[in-house]
PDB file of N, CA, C, O and CB in Angstrom:
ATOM      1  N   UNK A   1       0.828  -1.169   0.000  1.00  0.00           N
ATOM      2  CA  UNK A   1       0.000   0.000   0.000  1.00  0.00           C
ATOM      3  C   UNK A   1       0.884   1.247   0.000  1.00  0.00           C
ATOM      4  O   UNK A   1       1.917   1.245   0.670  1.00  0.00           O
ATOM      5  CB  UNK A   1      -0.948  -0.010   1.204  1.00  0.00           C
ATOM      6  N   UNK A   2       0.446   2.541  -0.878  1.00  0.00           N
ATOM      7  CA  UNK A   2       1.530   3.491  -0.695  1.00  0.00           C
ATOM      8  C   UNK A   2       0.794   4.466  -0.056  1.00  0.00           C
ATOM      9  O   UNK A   2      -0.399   4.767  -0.084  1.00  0.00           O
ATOM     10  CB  UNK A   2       2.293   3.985  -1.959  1.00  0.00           C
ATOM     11  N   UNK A   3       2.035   5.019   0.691  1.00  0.00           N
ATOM     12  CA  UNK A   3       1.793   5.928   1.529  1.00  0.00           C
ATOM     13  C   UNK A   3       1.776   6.916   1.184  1.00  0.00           C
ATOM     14  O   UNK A   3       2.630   7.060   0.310  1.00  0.00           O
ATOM     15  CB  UNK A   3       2.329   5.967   2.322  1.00  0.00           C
ATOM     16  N   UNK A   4       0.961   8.239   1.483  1.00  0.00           N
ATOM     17  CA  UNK A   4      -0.178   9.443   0.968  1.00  0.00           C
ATOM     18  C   UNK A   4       0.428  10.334   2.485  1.00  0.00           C
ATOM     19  O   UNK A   4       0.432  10.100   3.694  1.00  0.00           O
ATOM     20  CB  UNK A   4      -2.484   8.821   0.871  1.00  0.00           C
ATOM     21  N   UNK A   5       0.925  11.506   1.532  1.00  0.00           N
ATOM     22  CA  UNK A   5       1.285  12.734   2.409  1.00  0.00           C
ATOM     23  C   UNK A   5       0.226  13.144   3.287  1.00  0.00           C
ATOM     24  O   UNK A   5      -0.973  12.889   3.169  1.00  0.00           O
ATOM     25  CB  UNK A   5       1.643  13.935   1.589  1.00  0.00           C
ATOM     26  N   UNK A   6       0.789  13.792   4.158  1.00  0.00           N
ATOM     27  CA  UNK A   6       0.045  14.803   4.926  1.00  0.00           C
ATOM     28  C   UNK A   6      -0.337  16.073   4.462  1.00  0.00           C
ATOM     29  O   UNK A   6       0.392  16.681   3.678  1.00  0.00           O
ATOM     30  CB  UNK A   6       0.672  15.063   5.939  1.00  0.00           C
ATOM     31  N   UNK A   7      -1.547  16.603   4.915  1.00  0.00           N
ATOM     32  CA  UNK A   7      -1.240  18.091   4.547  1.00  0.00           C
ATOM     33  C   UNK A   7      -1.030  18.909   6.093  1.00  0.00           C
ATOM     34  O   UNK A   7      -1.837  19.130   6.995  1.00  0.00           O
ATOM     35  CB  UNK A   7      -2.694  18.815   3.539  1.00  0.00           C
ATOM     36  N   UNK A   8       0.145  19.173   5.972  1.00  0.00           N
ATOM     37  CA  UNK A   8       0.486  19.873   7.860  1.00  0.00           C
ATOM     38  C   UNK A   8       0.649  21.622   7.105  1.00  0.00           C
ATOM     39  O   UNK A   8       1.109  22.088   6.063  1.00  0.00           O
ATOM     40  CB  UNK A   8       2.824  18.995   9.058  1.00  0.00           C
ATOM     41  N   UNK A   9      -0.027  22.155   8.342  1.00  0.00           N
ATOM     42  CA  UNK A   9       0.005  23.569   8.148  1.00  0.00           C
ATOM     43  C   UNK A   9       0.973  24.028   9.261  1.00  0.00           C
ATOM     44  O   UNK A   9       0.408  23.701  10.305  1.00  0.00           O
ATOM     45  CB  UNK A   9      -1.469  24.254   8.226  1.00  0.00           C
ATOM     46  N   UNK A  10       1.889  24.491   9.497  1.00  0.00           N
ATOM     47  CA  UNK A  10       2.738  25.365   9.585  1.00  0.00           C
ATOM     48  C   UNK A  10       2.554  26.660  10.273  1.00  0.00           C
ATOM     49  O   UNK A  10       2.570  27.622   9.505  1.00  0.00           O
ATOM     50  CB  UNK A  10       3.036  25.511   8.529  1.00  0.00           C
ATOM     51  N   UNK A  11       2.311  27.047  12.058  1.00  0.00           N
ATOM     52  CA  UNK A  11       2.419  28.048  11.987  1.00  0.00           C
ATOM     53  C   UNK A  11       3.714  28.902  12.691  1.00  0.00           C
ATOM     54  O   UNK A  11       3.767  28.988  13.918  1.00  0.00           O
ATOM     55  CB  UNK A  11       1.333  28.254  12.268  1.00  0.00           C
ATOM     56  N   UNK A  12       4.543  29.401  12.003  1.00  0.00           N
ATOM     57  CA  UNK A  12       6.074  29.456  12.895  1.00  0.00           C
ATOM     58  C   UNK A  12       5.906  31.585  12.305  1.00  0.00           C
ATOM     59  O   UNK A  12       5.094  32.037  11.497  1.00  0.00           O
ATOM     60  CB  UNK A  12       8.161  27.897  11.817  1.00  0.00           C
ATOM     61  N   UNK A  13       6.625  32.108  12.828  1.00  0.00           N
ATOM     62  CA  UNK A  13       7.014  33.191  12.871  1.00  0.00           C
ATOM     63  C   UNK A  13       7.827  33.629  12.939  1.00  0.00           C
ATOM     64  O   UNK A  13       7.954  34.850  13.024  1.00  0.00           O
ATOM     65  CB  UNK A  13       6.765  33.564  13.273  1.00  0.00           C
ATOM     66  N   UNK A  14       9.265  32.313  12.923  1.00  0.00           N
ATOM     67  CA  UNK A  14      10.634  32.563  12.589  1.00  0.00           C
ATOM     68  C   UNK A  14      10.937  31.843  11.336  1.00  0.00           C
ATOM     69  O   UNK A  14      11.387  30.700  11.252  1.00  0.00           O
ATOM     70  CB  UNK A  14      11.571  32.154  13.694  1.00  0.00           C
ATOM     71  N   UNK A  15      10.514  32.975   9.979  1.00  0.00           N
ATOM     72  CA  UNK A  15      10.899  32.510   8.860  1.00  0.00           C
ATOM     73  C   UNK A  15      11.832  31.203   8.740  1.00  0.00           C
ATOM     74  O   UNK A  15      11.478  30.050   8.492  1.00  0.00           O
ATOM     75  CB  UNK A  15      11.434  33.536   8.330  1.00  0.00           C
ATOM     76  N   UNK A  16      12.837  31.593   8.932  1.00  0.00           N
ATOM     77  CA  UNK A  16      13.969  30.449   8.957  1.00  0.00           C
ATOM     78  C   UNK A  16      13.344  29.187   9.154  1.00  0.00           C
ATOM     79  O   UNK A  16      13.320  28.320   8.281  1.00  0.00           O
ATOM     80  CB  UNK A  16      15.064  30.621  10.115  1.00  0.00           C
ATOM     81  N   UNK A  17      12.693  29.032  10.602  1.00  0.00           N
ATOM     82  CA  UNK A  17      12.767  27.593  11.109  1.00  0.00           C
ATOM     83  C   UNK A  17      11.606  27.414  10.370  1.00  0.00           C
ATOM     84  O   UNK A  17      11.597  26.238  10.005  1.00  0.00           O
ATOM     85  CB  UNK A  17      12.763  27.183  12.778  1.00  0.00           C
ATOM     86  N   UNK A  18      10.417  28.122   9.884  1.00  0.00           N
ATOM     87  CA  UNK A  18       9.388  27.628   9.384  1.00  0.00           C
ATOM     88  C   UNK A  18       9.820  26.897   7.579  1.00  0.00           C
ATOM     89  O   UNK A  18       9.612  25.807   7.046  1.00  0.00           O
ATOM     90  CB  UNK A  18       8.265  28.950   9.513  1.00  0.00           C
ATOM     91  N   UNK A  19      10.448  28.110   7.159  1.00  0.00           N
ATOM     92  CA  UNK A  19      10.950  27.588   5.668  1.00  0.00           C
ATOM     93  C   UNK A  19      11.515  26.107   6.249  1.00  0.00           C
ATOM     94  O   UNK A  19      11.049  25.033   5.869  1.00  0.00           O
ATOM     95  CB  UNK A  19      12.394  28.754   4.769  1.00  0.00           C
ATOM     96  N   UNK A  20      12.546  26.234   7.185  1.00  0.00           N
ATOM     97  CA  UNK A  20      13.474  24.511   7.413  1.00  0.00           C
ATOM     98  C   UNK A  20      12.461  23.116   7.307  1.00  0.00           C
ATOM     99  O   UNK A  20      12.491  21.981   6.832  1.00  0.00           O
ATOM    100  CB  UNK A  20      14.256  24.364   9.372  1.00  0.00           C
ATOM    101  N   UNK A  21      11.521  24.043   8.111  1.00  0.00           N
ATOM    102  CA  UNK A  21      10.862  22.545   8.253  1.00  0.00           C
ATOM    103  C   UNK A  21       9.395  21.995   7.400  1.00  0.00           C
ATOM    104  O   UNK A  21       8.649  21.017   7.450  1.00  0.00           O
ATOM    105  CB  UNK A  21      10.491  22.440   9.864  1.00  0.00           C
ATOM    106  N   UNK A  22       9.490  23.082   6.727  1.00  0.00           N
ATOM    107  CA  UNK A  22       8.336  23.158   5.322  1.00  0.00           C
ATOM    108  C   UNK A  22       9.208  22.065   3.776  1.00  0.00           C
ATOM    109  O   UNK A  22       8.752  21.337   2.895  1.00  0.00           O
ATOM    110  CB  UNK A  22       8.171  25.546   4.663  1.00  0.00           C
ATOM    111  N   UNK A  23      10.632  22.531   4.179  1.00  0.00           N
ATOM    112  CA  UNK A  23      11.174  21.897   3.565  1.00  0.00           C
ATOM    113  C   UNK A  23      11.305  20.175   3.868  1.00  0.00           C
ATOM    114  O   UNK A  23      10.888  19.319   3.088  1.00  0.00           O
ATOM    115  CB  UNK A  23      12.139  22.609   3.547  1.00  0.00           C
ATOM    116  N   UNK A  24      11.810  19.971   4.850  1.00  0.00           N
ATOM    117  CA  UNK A  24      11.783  18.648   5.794  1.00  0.00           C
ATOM    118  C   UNK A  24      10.869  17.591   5.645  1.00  0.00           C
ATOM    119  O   UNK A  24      11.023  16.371   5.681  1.00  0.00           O
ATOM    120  CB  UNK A  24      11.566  18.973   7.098  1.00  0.00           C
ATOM    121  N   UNK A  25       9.896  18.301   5.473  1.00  0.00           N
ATOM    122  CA  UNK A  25       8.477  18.006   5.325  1.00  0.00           C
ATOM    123  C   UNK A  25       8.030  17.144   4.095  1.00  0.00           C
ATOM    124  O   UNK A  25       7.611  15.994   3.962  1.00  0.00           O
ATOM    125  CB  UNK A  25       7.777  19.282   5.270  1.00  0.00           C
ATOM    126  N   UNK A  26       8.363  18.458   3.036  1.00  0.00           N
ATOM    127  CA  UNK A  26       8.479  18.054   1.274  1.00  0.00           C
ATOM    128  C   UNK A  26       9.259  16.922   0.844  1.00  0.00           C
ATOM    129  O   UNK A  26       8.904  16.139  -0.038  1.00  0.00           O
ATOM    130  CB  UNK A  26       9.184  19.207   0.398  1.00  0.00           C
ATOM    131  N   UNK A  27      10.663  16.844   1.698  1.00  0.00           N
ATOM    132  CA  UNK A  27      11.359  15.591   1.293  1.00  0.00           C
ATOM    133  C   UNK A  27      11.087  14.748   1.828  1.00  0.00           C
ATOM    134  O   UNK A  27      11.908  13.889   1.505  1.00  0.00           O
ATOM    135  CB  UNK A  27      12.491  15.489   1.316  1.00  0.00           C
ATOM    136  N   UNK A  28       9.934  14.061   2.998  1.00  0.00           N
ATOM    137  CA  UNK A  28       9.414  13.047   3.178  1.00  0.00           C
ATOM    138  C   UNK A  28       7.956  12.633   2.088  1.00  0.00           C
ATOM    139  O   UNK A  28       7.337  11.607   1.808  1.00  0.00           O
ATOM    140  CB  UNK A  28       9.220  13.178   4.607  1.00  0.00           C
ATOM    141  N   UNK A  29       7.897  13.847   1.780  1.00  0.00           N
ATOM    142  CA  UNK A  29       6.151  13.171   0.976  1.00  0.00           C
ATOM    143  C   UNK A  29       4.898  13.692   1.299  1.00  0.00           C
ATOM    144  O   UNK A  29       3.790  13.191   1.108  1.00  0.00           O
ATOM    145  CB  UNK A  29       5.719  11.590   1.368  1.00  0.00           C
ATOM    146  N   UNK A  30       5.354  15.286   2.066  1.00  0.00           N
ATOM    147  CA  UNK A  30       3.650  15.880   3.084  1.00  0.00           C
ATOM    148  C   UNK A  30       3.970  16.748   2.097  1.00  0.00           C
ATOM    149  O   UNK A  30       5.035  16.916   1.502  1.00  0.00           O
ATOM    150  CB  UNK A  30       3.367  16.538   5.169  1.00  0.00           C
ATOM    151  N   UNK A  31       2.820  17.328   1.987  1.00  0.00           N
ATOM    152  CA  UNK A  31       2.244  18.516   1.349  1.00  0.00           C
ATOM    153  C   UNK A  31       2.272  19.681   2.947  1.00  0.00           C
ATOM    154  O   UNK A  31       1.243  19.692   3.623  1.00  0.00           O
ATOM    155  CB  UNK A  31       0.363  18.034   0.534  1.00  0.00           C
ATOM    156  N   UNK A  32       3.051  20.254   3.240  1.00  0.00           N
ATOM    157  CA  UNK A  32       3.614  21.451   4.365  1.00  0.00           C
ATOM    158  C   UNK A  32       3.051  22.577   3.323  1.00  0.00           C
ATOM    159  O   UNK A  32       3.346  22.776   2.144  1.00  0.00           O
ATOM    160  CB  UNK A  32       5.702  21.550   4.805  1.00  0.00           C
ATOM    161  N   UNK A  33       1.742  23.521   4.564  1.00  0.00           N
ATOM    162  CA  UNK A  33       1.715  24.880   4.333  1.00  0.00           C
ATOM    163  C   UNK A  33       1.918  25.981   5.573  1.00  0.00           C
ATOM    164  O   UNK A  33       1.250  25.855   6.599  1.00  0.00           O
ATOM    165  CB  UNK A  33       0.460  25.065   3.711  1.00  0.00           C
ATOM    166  N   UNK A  34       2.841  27.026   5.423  1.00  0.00           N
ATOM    167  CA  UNK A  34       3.991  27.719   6.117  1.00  0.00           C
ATOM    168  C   UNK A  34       2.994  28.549   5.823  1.00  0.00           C
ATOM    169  O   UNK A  34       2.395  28.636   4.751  1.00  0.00           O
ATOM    170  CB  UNK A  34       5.637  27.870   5.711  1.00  0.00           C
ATOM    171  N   UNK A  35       2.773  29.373   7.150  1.00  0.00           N
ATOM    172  CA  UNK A  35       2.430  30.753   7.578  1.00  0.00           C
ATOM    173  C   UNK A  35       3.305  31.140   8.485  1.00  0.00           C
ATOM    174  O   UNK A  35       4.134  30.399   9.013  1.00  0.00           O
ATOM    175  CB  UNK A  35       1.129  30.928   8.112  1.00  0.00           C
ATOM    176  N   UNK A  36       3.114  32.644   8.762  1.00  0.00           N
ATOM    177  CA  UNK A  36       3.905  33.224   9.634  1.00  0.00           C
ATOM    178  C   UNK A  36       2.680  34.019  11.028  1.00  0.00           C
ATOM    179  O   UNK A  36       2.970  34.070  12.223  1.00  0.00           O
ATOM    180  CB  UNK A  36       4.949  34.389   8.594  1.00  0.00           C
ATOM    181  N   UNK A  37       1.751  34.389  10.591  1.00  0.00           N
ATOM    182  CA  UNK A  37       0.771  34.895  11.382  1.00  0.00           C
ATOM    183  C   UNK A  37      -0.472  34.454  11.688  1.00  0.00           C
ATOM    184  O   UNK A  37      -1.011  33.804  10.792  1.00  0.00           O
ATOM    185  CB  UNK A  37       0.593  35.820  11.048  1.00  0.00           C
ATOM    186  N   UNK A  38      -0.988  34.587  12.525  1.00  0.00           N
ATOM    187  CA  UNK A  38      -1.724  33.511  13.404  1.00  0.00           C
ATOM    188  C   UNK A  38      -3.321  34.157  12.367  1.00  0.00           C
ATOM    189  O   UNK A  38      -4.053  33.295  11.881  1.00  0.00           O
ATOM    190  CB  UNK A  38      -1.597  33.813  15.743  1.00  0.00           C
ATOM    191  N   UNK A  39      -3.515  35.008  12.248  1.00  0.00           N
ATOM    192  CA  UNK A  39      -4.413  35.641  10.878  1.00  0.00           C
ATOM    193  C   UNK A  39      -4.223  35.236   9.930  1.00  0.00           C
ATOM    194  O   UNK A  39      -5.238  35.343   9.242  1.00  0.00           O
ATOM    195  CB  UNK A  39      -4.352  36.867  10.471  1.00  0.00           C
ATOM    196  N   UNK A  40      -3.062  34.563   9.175  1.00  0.00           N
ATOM    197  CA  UNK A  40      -3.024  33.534   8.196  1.00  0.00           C
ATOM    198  C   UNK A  40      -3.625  32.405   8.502  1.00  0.00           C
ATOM    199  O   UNK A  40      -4.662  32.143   7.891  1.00  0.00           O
ATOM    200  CB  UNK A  40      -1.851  33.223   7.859  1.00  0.00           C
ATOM    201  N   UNK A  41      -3.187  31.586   9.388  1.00  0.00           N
ATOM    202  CA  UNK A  41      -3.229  30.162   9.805  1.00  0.00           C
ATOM    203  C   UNK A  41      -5.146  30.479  10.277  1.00  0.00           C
ATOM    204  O   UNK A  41      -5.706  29.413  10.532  1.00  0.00           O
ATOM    205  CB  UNK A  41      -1.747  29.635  11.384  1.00  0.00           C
ATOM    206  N   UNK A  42      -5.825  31.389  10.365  1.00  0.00           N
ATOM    207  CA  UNK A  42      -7.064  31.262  10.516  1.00  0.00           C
ATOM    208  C   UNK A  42      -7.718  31.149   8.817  1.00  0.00           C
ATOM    209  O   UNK A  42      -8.441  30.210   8.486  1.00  0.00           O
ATOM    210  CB  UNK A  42      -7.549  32.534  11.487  1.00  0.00           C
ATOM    211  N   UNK A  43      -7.345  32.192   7.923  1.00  0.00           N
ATOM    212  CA  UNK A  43      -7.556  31.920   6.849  1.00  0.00           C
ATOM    213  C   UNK A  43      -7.363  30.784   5.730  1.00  0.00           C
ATOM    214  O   UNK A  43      -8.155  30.610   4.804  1.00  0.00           O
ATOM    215  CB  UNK A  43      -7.247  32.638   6.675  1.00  0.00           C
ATOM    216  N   UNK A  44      -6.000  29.913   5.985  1.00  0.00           N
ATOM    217  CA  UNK A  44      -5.662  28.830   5.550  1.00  0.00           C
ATOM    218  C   UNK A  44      -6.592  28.154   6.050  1.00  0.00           C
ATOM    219  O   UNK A  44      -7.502  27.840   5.282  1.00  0.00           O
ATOM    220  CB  UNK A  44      -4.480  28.443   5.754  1.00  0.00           C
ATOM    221  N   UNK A  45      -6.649  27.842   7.062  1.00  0.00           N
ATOM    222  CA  UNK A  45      -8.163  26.828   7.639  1.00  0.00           C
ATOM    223  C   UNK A  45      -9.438  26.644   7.610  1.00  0.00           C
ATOM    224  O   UNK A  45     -10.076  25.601   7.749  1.00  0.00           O
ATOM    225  CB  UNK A  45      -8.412  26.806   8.574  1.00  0.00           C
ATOM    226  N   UNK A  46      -9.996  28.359   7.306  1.00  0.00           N
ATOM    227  CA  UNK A  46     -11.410  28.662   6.562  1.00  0.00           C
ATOM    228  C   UNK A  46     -11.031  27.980   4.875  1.00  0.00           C
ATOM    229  O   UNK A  46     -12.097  27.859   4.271  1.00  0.00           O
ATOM    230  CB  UNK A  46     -11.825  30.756   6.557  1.00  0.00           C
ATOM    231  N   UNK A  47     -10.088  27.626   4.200  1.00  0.00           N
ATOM    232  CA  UNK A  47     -10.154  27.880   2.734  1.00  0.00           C
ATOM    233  C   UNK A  47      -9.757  26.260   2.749  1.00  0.00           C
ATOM    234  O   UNK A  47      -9.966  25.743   1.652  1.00  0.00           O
ATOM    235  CB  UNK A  47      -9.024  29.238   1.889  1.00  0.00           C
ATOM    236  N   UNK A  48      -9.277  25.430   3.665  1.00  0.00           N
ATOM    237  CA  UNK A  48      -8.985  23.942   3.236  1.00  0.00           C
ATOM    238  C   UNK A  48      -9.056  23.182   4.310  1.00  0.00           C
ATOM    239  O   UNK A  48      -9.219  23.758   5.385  1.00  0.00           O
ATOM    240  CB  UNK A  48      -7.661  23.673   2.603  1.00  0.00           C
ATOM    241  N   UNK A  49      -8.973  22.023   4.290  1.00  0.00           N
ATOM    242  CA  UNK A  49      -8.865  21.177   5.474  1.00  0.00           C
ATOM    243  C   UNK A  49      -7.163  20.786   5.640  1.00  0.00           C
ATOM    244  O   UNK A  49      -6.488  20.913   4.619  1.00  0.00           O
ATOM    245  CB  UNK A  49      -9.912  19.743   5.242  1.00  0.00           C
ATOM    246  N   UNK A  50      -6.552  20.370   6.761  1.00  0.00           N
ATOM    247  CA  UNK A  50      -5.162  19.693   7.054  1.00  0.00           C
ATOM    248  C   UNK A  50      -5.365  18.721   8.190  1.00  0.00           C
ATOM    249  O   UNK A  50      -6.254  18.748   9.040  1.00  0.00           O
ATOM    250  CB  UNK A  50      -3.980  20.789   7.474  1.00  0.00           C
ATOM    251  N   UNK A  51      -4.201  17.702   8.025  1.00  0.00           N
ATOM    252  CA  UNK A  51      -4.458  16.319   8.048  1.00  0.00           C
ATOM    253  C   UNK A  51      -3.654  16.920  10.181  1.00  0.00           C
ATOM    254  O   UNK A  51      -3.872  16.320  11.234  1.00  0.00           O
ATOM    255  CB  UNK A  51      -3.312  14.880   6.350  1.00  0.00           C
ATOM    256  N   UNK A  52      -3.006  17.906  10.018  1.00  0.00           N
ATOM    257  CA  UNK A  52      -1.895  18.212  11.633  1.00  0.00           C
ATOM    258  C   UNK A  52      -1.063  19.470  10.862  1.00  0.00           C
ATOM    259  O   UNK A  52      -0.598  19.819   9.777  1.00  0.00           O
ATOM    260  CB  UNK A  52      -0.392  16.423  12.299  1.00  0.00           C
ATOM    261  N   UNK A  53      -1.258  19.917  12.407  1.00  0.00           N
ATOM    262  CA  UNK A  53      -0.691  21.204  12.378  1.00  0.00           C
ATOM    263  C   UNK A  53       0.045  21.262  13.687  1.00  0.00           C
ATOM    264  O   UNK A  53      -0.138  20.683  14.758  1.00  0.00           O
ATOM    265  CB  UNK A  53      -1.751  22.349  12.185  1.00  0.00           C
ATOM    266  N   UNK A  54       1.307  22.506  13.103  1.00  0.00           N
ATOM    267  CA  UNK A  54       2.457  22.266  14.339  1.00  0.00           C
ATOM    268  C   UNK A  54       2.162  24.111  13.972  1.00  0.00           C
ATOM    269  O   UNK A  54       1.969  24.772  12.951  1.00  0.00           O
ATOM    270  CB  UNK A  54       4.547  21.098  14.044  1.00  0.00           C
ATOM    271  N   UNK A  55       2.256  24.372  15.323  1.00  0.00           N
ATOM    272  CA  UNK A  55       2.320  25.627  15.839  1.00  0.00           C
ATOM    273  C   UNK A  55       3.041  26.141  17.328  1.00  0.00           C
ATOM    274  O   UNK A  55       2.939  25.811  18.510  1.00  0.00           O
ATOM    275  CB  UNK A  55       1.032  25.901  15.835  1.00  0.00           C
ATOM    276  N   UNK A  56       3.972  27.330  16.395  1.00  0.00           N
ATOM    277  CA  UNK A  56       4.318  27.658  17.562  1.00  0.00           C
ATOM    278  C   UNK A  56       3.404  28.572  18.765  1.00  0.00           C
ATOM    279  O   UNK A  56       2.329  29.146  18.589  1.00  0.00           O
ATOM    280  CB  UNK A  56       5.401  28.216  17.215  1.00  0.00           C
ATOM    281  N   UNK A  57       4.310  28.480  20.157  1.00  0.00           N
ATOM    282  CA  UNK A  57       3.500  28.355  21.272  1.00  0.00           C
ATOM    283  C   UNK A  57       3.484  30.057  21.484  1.00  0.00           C
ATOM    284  O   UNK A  57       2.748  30.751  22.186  1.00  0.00           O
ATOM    285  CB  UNK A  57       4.170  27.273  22.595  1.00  0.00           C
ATOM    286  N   UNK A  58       4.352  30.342  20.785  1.00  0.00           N
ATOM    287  CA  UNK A  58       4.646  31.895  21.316  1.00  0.00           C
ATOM    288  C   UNK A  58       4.990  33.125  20.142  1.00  0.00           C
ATOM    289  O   UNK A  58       5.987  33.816  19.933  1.00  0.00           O
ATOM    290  CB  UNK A  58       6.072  31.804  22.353  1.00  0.00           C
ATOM    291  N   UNK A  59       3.402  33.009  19.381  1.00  0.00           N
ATOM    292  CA  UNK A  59       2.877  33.516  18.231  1.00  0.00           C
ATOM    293  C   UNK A  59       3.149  35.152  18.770  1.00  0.00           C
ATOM    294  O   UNK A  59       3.622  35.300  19.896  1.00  0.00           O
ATOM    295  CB  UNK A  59       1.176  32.936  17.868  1.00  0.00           C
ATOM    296  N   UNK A  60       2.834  36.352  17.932  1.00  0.00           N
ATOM    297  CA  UNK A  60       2.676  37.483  17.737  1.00  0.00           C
ATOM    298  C   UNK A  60       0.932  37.891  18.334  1.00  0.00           C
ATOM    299  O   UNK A  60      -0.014  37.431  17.696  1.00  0.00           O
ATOM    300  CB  UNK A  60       3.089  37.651  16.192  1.00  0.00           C
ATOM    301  N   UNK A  61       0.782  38.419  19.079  1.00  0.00           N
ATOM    302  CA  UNK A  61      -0.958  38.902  19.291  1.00  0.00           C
ATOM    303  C   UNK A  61      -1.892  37.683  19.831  1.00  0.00           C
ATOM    304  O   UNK A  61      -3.025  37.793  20.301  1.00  0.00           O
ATOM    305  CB  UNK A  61      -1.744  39.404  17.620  1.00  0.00           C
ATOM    306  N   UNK A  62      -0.923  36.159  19.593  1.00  0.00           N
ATOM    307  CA  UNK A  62      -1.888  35.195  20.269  1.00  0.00           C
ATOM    308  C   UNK A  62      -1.058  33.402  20.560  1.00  0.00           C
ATOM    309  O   UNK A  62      -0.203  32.966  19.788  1.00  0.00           O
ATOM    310  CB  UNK A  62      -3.428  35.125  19.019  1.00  0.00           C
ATOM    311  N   UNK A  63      -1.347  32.952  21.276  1.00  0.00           N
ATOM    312  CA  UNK A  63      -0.298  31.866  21.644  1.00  0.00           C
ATOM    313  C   UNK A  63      -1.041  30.905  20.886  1.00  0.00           C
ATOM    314  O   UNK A  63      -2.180  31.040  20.440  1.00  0.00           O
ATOM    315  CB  UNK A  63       0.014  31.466  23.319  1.00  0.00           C
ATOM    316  N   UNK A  64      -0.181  29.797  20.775  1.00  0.00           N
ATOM    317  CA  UNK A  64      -0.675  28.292  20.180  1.00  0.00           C
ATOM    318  C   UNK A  64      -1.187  27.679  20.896  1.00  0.00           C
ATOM    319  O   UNK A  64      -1.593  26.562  20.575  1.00  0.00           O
ATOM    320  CB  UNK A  64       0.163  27.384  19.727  1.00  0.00           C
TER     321      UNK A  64
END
C-alpha cells in the first residue's frame, strides 16, 4: 500500500525555522503549508482542510 502525504500547516514566525521545516516536510512526501501569522493560519483553515498542524506556542498577538 503506498503511503499518501500529509497536509500539515505550519504556523512558525521565525521565517527560517518555518521555511526549514516546510522543507523537511516536502522531502518526506507531506504537502507542508507555512504561515507566519496567526491571521493567516485562521484563513488557511477557513479555505482547506489539514491532516496536523504544528504551531508555535509563542505567536505574535496570540499563543498556540
Amino acid at each position: 500500500m503506498a503511503q499518501v502525504g500529509l497536509k500539515i500547516l505550519i504556523v512558525e514566525d521565525d521565517v527560517s525555522l518555518g521555511e526549514t521545516l516546510r522543507d523537511s516536510l516536502t522531502r518526506k512526501g507531506h504537502f507542508p503549508f507555512h504561515v507566519t501569522k496567526p491571521d493567516d493560519a485562521l484563513q488557511a483553515v477557513m479555505r482547506q482542510t489539514f491532516d496536523v498542524f504544528l504551531i508555535d506556542c509563542l505567536l505574535p498577538n496570540m499563543t498556540g
